[in-house]
N, C-alpha and C positions, 0 to 999 in steps of 0.2 A: 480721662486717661485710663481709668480701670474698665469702660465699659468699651475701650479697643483692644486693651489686652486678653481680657475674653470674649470676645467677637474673633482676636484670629489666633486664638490658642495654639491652633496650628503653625502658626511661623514660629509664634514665641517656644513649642515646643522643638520644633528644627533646628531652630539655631541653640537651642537647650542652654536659655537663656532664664529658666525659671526662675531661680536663686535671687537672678539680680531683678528682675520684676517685683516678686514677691519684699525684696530688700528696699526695694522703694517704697513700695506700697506699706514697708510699715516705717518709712524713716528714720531710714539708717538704721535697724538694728542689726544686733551682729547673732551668729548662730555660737550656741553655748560651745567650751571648749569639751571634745569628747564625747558628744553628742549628735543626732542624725541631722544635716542639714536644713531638713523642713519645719525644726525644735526655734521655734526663735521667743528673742526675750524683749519686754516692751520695755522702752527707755521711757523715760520721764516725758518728753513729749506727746507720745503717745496717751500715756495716762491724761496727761492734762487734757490733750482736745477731745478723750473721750469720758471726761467726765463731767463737763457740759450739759452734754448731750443726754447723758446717763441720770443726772439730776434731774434734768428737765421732763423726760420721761418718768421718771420714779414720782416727781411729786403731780404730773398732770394723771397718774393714773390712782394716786393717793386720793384727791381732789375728785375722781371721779366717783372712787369706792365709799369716801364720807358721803358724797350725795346722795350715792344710792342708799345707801343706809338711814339717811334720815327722809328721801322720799318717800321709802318705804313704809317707815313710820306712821310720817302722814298720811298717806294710801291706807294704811291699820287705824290710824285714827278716825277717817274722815269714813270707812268702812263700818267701825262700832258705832258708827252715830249715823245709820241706817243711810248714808250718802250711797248713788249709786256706785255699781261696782266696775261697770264697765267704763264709766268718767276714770277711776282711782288707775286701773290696768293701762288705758289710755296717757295719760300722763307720765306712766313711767316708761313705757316706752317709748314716747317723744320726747324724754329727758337722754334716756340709754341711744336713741340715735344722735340727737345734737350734739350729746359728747364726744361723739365714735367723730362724729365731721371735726368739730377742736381739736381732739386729740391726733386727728390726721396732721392737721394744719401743723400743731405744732411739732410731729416727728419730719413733717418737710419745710423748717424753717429754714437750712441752709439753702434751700432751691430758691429764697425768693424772690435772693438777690441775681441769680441766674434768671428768673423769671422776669425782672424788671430790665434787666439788660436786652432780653430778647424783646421784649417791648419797647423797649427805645431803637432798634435795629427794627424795626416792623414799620412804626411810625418814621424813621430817617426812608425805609424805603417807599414809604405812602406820600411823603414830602421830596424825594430827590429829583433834581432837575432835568425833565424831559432833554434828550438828547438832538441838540439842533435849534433848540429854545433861544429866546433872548440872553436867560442867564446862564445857561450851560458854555463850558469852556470850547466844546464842539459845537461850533455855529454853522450852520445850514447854509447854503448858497441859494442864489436865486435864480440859477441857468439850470438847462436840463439836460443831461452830458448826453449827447448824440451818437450811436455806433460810430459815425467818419472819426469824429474828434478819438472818442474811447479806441481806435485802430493806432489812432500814432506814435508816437517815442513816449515814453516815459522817462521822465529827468529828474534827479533829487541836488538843489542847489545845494550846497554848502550846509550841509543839515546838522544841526546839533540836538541832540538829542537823551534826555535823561526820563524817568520814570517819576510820575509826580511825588510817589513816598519818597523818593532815594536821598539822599543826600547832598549837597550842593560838592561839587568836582566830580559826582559819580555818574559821566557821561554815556550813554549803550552806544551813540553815533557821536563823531569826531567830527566834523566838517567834511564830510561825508558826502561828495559827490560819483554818481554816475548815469547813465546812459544807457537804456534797453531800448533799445531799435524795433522798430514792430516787425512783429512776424519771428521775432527772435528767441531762441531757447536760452534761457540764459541759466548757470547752477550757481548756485551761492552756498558756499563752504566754509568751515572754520572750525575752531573751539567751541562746546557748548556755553553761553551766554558771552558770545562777543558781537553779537546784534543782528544775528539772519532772519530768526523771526521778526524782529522789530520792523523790519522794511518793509512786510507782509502789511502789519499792523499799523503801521504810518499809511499806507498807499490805501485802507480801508477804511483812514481816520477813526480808529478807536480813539490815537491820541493825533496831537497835536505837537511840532518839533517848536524848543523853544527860540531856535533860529532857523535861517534858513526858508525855504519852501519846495515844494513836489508839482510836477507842473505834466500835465496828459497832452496830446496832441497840440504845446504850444504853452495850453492854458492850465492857469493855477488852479488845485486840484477845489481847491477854498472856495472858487467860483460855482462851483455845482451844488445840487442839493443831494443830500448822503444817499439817497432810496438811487436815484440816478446813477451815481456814483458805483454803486456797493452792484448793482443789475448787472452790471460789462460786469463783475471780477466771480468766478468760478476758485470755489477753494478746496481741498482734499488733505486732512489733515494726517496726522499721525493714527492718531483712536479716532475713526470718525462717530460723529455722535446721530445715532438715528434714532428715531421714535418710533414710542409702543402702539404702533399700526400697520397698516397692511403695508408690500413692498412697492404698489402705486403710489399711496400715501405720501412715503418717503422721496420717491424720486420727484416728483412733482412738487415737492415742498421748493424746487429751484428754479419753477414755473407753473403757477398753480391753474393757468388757462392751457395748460400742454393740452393738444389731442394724444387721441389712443396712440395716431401710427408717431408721432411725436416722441412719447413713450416708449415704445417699441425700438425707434431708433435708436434712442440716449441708451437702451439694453442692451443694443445690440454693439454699438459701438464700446462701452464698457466693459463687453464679454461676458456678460452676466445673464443674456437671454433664455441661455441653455440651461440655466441653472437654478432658475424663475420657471420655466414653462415645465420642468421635470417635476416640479416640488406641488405635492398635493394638500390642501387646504386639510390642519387640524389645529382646531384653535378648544381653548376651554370656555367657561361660560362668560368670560370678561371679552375675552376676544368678540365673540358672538355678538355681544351688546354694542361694542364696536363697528362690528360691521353695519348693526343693523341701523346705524346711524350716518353711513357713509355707503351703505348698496344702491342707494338710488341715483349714486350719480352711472351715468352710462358709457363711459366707457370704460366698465369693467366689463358689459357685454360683448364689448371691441376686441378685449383682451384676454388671454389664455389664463384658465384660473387660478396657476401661480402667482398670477399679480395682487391676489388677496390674502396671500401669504401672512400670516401676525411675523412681525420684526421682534419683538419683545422688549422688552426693556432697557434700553441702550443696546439696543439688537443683538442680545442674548441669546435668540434662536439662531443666528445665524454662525458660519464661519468666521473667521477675522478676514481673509481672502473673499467670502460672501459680502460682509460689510462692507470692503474698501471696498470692491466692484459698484455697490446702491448709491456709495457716498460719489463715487465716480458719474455714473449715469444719474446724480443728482444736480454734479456741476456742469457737464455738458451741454442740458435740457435746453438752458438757454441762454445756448451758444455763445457763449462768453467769450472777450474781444481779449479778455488776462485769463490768464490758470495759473493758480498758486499752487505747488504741491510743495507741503511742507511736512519732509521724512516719510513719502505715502509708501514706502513698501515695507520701512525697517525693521517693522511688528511681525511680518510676515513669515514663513517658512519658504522654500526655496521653490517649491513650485509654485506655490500660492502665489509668488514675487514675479516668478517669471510670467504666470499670465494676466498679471495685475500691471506689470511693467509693458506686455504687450497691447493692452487696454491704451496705457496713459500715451506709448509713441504714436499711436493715430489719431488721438485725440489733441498733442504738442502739434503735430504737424499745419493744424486746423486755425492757430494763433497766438498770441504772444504767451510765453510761458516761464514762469520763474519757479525754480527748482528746490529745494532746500534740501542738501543731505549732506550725513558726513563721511562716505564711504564713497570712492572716487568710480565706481563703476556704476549706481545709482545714476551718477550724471555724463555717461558714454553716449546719450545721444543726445548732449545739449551742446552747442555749435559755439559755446562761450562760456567758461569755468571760471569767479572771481572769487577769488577767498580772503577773506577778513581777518582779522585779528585787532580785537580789542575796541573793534567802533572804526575801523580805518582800513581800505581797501590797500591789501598788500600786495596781490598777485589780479593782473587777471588779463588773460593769454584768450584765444582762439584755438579750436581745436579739431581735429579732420574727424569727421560722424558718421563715416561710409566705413 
């Protein structure tokens, strides 16, 4: 807690919240009456957990000081009795390190239980159950979901729906049926957490609803196998997340046998082509090691040398209008029969929006697409507006798009 507090000193000085930071951090104390607020007095708690600690230090460095003192000694003794000298210097200096390593150990004896906890989360993640497995709750299908089928209606039976931590009566879906029609734009609106994303998240089976079922062109979606499945759906999030590579890299991660003009298309259709081919290659010397790991595929030769572009870090180099544009021309690539856009402009600034929004209507026009936002102009060219409330479909109209 104290190593976020000063990590973003900066907010906590904005909101000029110092006092009460600092208030916690020494628990509860209060500042003396008549005196400068920064003046504080340590309460009995205080003293107590830090004198522990304070003991523990004082006598491990006492323990260190008698040894050395009577190595020494024996170094003096073992010396007057013509013993070599560089044996006696040797010894006490691999006494004087072994301690320094002890003495480490035990000024971070609090960490070690932090230390054992992170090694039980290391090992639960080296042991956790592959997803789609026999034992996993997400079980794999054995069909292989076909563009005709991935083209058809999507239909959610009577879905009930909770979060596996949550509580028992604390449902996201309600008996939660509807109907997306292919070829359909549909928006999905509401209160933050009354389950828009959830439906995203069900259709891409992260989870599993504890009643009901989801059914694609007829059939249940539990029939397919997830890789199948997960191929038809194109998704564009809020913050999309790109990786620290080139901006081929990235787009391609949503079809990794894409050709160059492939590539070129999903840029251009995005709107981001101009904006890629303008940008000239400077990377530093991590970038460089990158590439030179990824130059020999060819068709970077195909393409203009913005496409080697470094992304950075959760694509750090880039715009937030940059980014959503990569994430965009990542989910088109291959051509996807769904498109989720969940909140794809909100982050945005108003130009940024409006060519980022010009991006996504030629790309909704291409197939079925579900909308997520909460500002009612976001979804002016989607042909069906349903809004939620609480897990249960409360409104949902038709609406004219011209």
């Amino acid at each position: 807690m104290v190593s976020d507090f000063v990590l973003n000193h900066s907010t906590v000085s904005s909101l000029a919240n110092e006092d009460i930071i600092i208030n916690r951090y020494y628990a509860n104390q209060e500042a003396k009456e008549g005196e400068d607020k920064t003046s504080y007095q340590l309460t009995s708690a205080n003293i107590n957990e830090a004198f522990f600690p304070a003991l523990t230090c004082g006598f491990g460095i006492s323990c260190f000081m008698v040894g050395y003192y009577f190595c020494m000694l024996i170094a003096a003794h073992n010396i007057r009795e013509n013993h070599e000298v560089g044996d006696q210097v040797m010894c006490i200096v691999s006494y004087s390190h072994s301690f320094v390593g002890v003495s480490l150990m035990m000024v971070n004896t609090p960490d070690f239980g932090r230390s054992f906890r992170s090694a039980r989360k290391i090992i639960n993640i080296e042991q956790a159950v592959k997803e789609g497995s026999l034992k996993s709750q997400i079980q794999n299908g054995s069909e292989e979901l076909t563009p005709e089928i991935a083209a058809g209606n999507i239909e959610f039976h009577h879905v009930w729906f909770r979060y596996p931590t949550a509580d028992e009566g604390m449902w996201v879906l309600r008996d939660f049926n509807l109907k997306i029609n292919a070829g359909e734009s549909i928006g999905l609106t509401g209160q933050s957490g009354c389950g828009k994303s959830t439906v995203t998240a069900l259709l891409y089976r992260f989870y599993e609803p504890q009643d009901g079922f989801i059914s694609i062109g007829g059939r249940r979606i539990t029939e397919f196998t997830l890789k199948s499945l997960r191929k038809h759906f194109g998704f564009v999030q809020q913050e999309p997340i790109l990786f620290n590579t080139t901006i081929m890299e990235n787009i391609i991660y949503g079809k990794s046998h894409a050709t160059s003009e492939e590539i070129q298309q999903s840029a251009k259709i995005a709107n981001c082509s101009m904006f890629i081919e303008e940008k000239n290659f400077e990377g530093d010397a991590n970038d460089r090691n990158i590439l030179e790991e990824i130059d020999n595929d060819p068709r970077y030769d195909e393409l203009p040398e913005g496409y080697k572009t470094m992304c950075g870090s959760r694509g750090n180099k880039l715009s937030g209008g940059q980014k959503q544009r990569v994430a965009i021309a990542r989910a088109v690539i291959s051509n996807p029969k769904l498109l989720i856009l969940d909140e794809a402009t909100s982050a945005l600034d108003e130009n940024s929006q409006k060519v980022v929004q010009e991006a996504l209507d030629v790309v909704m026009i291409k197939c079925t697409s579900i909308v997520i936002a909460h500002r009612l102009t976001t979804l002016s060219k989607c042909t069906r507006v349903v809004r939620i409330d609480k897990g249960i479909i409360v409104e949902d109209k038709y609406q004219n798009t011209e």
